[in-house]
N, C-alpha and C positions, 0 to 999 in steps of 0.2 A: 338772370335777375329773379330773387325768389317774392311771388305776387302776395299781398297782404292773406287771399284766402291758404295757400300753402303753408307760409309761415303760421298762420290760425289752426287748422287742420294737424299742422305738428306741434305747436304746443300743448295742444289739446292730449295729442296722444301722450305726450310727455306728462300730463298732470293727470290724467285719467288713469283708475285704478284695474290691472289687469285681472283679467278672469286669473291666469296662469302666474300663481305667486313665483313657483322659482323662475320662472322671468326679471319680476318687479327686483329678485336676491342677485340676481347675475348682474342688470342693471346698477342694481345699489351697490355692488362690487365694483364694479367698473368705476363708478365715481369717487368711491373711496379710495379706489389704486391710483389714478389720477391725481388726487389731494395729497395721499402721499408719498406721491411718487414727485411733484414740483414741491412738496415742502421738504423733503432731503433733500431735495438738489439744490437749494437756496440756501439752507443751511451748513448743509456741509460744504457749496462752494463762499460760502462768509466765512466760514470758518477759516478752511484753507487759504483765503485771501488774508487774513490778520494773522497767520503763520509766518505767508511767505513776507508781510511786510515788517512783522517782527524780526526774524532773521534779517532780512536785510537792515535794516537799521543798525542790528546791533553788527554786522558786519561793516555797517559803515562808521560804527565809534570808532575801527583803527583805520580800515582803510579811506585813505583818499577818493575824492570824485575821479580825479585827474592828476597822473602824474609823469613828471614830465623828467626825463635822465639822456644820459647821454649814450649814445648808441656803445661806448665801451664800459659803460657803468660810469660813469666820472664826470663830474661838469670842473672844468677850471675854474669859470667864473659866474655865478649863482645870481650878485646884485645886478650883472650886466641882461641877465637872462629876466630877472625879474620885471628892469625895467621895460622890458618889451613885451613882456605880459599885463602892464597898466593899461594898457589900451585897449584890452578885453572886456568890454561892459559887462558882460555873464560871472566874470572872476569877482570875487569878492575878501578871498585871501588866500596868500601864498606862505609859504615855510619850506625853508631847506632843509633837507636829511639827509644821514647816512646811513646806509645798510649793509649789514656783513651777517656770514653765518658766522656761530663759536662757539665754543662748548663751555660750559658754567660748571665750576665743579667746586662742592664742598665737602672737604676729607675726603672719604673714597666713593663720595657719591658725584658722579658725571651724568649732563645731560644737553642734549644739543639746543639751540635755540637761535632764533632770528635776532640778533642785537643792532637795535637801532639807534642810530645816535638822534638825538633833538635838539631842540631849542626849546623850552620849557613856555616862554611869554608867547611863541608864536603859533606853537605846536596847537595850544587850545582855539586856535582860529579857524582851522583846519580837519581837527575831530573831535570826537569828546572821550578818548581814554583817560584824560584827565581828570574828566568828572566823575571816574568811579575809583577814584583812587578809596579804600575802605582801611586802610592804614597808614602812618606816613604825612609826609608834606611833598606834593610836589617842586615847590618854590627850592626846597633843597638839591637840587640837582644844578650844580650850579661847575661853571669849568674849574676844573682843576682838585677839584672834590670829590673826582672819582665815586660819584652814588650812581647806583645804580636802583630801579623800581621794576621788580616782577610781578608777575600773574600771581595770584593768590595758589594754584593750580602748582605753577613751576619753582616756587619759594617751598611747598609742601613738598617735593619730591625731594627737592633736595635739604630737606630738613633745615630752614633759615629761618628765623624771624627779623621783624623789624632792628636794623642797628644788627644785625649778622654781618658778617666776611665771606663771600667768592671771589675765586679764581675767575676772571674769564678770559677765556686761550681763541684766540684769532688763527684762522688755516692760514695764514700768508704770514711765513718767517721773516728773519731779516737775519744777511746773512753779516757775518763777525769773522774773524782771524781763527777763533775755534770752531766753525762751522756753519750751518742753520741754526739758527735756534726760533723756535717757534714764541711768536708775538703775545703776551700775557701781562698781565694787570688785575691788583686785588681792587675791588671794589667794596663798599658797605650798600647795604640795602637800605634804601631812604624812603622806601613807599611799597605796598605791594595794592596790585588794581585786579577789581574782578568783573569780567563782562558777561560771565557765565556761558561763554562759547570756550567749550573744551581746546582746541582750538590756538586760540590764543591766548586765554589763560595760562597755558601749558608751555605757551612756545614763544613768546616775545619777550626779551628782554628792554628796558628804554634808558640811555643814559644821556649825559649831554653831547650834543656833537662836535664840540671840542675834542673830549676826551673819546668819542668813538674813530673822530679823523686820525688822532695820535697813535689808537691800538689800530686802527687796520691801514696804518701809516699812508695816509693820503695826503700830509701834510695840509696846504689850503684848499682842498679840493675838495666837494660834497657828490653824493649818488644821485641826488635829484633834488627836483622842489616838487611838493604837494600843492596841488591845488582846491580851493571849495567854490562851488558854482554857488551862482542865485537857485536854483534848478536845479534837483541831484539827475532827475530824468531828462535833461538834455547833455546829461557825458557825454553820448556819443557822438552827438550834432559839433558838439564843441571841441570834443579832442578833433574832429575831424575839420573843423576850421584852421584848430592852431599847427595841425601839420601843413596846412598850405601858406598860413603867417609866418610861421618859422622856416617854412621852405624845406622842410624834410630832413635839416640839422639835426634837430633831434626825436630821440624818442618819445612818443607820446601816447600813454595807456591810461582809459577810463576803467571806472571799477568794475564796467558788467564785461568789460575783458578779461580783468584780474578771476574773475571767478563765472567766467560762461558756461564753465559747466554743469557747476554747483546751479545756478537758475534756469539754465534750460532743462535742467534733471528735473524742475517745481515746476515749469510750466508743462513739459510733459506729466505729469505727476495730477496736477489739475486736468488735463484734459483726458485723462484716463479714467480717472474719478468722472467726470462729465458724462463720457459715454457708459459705464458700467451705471451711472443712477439713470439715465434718459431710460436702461431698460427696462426699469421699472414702471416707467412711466409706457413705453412700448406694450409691456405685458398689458396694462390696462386699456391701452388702445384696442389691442387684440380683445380682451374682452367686452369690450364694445360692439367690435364684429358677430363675434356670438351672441351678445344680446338681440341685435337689432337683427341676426340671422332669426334667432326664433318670433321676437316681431313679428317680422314679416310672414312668417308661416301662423299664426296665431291672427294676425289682421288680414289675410288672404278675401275673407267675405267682404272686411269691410274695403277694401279697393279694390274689389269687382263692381261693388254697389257705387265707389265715386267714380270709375272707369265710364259704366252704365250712364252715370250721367252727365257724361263728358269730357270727364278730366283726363288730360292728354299720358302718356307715360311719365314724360321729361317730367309734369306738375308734380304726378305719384313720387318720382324721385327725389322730387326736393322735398317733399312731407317727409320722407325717413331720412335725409341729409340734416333736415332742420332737427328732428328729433334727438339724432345723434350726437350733431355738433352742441346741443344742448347740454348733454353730460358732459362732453369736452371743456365746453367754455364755464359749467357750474365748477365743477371738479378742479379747472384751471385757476382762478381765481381765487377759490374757499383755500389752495393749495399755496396761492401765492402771496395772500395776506397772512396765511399761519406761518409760510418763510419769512417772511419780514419781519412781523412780530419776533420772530424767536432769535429772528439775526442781532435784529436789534435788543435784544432784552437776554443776550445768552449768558454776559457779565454776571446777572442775579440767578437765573435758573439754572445752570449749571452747580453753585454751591448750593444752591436748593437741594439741588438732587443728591449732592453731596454730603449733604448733612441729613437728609432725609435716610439713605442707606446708610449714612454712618463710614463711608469709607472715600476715598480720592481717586479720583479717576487718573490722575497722572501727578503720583508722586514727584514732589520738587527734588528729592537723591536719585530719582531715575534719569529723571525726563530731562533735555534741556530747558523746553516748556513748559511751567506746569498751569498754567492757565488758558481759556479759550479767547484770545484777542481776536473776534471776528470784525472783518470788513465789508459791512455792506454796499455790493457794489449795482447799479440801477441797468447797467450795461448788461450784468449778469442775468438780474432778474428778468430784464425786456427778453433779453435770449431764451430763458429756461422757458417763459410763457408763448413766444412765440412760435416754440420750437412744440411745445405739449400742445396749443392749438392746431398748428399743421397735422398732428399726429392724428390728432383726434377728428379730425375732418376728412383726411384721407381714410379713418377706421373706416367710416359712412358711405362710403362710394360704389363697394362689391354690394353690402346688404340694402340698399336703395335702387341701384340697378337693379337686381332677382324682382325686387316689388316692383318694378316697373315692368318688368316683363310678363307679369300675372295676368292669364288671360281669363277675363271676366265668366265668360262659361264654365269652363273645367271648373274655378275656384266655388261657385255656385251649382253647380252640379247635383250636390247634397245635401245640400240645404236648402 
């Protein structure tokens, strides 16, 4: 426990002006490395958090929370299935579909793609690719009107516009008296959507699932129903409930399955970033050590002199503990209010800075991002500070020990 005079003694040293300025420069280094060593790290981990919840969002315009197929791909019967997911308080809406792969081909240009079959009224309950339809009527997609609505992305490749004609060719034939002949249907394009993930702009077809059950002949059968939670972050709680309600009949996949790789890739991603900025924060720790190493050789007289008059080691040790943890905790703080501020305010300074140099840091033709969506997160910040605090307290612990060990003769000796 540090006594009110030890705490006095060290800050004392802490505000008093040293004989030996590059001391007073080393010090001042030290608390500058510190400041900006916890305001990167709060920024650039805000940053990285409004990344990763951007992507995901927009990964969740197509994909489902929860979706639910039958272990051979096929449900026979979808309303039967539906009605036994009513009784799921977390659900809040379901939509059958169909999936098949198939190649879209206009004159000699071919190209593979995900075609999905929907239901147009229920589909928008579900996700929101409907709301970025940017040409087109959705409501046109109706059975037996063969429309089909592509990616902005995969309409370009294949040179179509709005009210254009494809082919699209199903892998699963049907076979006739003259042979195989592989499963096809011209479509018109009645909408084309862009979510600005390469991705699926590129790769999904969406037609009605009437007319996708017909091309990839499933007759009345569908691939699954999608589900939407109250909760996108309880997929996994809840796909893991309904595989015990449904008893294991069917298949049952949440989105952070669908794509576990893709987001374990960003949370390793962030914690890599974590550790390479802490060392920043590390390196100023370490200059802390050197500070308070010379300290200590430079106040040698004066803790002979409070030694002399009684102060135990263990006391000496807390006067330079207290000193040091002083830069730590100024340096922590002045760091973690300028992270905050910036997280929160990156929206405006960022095209500040933009328009100040006159140039874009991340072109909208490059990038899939071209803006900083940072998320301030408070979990983050109590970490980053609690974490520069420790640092900076253990900096304190070798150069407080040596001063404790200063024996009052020798130190006084020469003077």
């Amino acid at each position: 426990m540090i006594k009110p005079l030890e705490l006095l003694i060290g800050l004392r040293y802490t505000r008093a002006k040293r004989r030996n300025h590059f001391i007073s420069f080393i010090s001042a280094t030290s608390m500058i490395g510190v400041v900006l060593g916890v305001w990167a790290l709060i920024t650039v981990m805000s940053i990285m958090n409004g990344f990763h919840k951007d992507l995901r969002d927009r990964i969740l315009f197509v994909v489902s929370h929860v979706t639910v197929t039958g272990y051979q791909g096929e449900l026979d019967n979808w309303e039967e299935l539906s009605a036994r997911l009513d009784n799921n308080s977390d659900i809040v809406a379901k939509s059958p579909f169909v999936l098949g792969q198939g190649m879209i081909t206009k004159g000699s240009k071919v190209t593979g793609a995900l075609v999905r079959g929907i239901l147009p009224e229920k589909e928008r309950n579900v996700s929101r690719v409907l709301d970025h339809i940017v040409e087109g009527n959705p409501d046109a997609l109706k059975e037996g009107d063969f429309g089909i609505i592509l990616g902005d992305t995969l309409a370009r490749i294949l040179g179509v516009g709005l009210g254009g004609k494809v082919t699209v060719v199903a892998p699963k034939g049907k076979v006739t008296p003259a042979g195989l002949l592989p499963r096809l249907k011209r479509f018109t394009v009645v909408g084309l959507f862009k979510i600005n993930m390469h991705e699926y702009d590129s790769g999904i077809a969406l037609i009605h699932m009437a007319d996708a059950a017909r091309l990839l002949g499933l007759k009345d059968q569908v691939s699954g129903v999608r589900l939407k939670l109250n909760d996108v972050d309880d997929a996994r709680q809840v796909s893991y409930q309904l595989r015990s309600e449904l008893q294991d009949q069917y298949r049952v996949r949440d989105w952070t399955q669908e794509h576990a790789n893709f987001f374990r890739a960003l949370e390793i991603e962030k914690r890599v970033v974590f550790i390479v900025l802490m060392l920043i924060i590390a390196v100023a720790a370490f200059n802390i050590v050197s500070t308070l190493v010379m300290i200590v050789t430079d106040k040698q007289p004066d803790v002979a002199i409070l030694r002399t008059l009684g102060m135990s080691p263990g006391s000496v040790m807390k006067v330079f503990m207290v000193q040091g943890t002083v830069i730590g905790v100024v340096g922590t703080l002045i760091g973690a209010v300028l992270g905050v501020l910036t997280a929160l305010n990156i929206a405006t300074i960022i095209p500040a800075i933009e328009q100040f140099f006159n140039t874009e840091l991340f072109p909208s033709n490059v990038y899939l991002i071209s803006d900083f969506p940072a998320e301030l997160r408070w979990k983050d910040v109590t970490g980053v500070v609690v974490v520069s605090l420790l640092l900076g307290f253990l900096a304190t612990i070798y150069p407080a020990w040596k001063a404790s060990r200063v024996q009052p003769a020798e130190a006084l000796r020469y003077d």
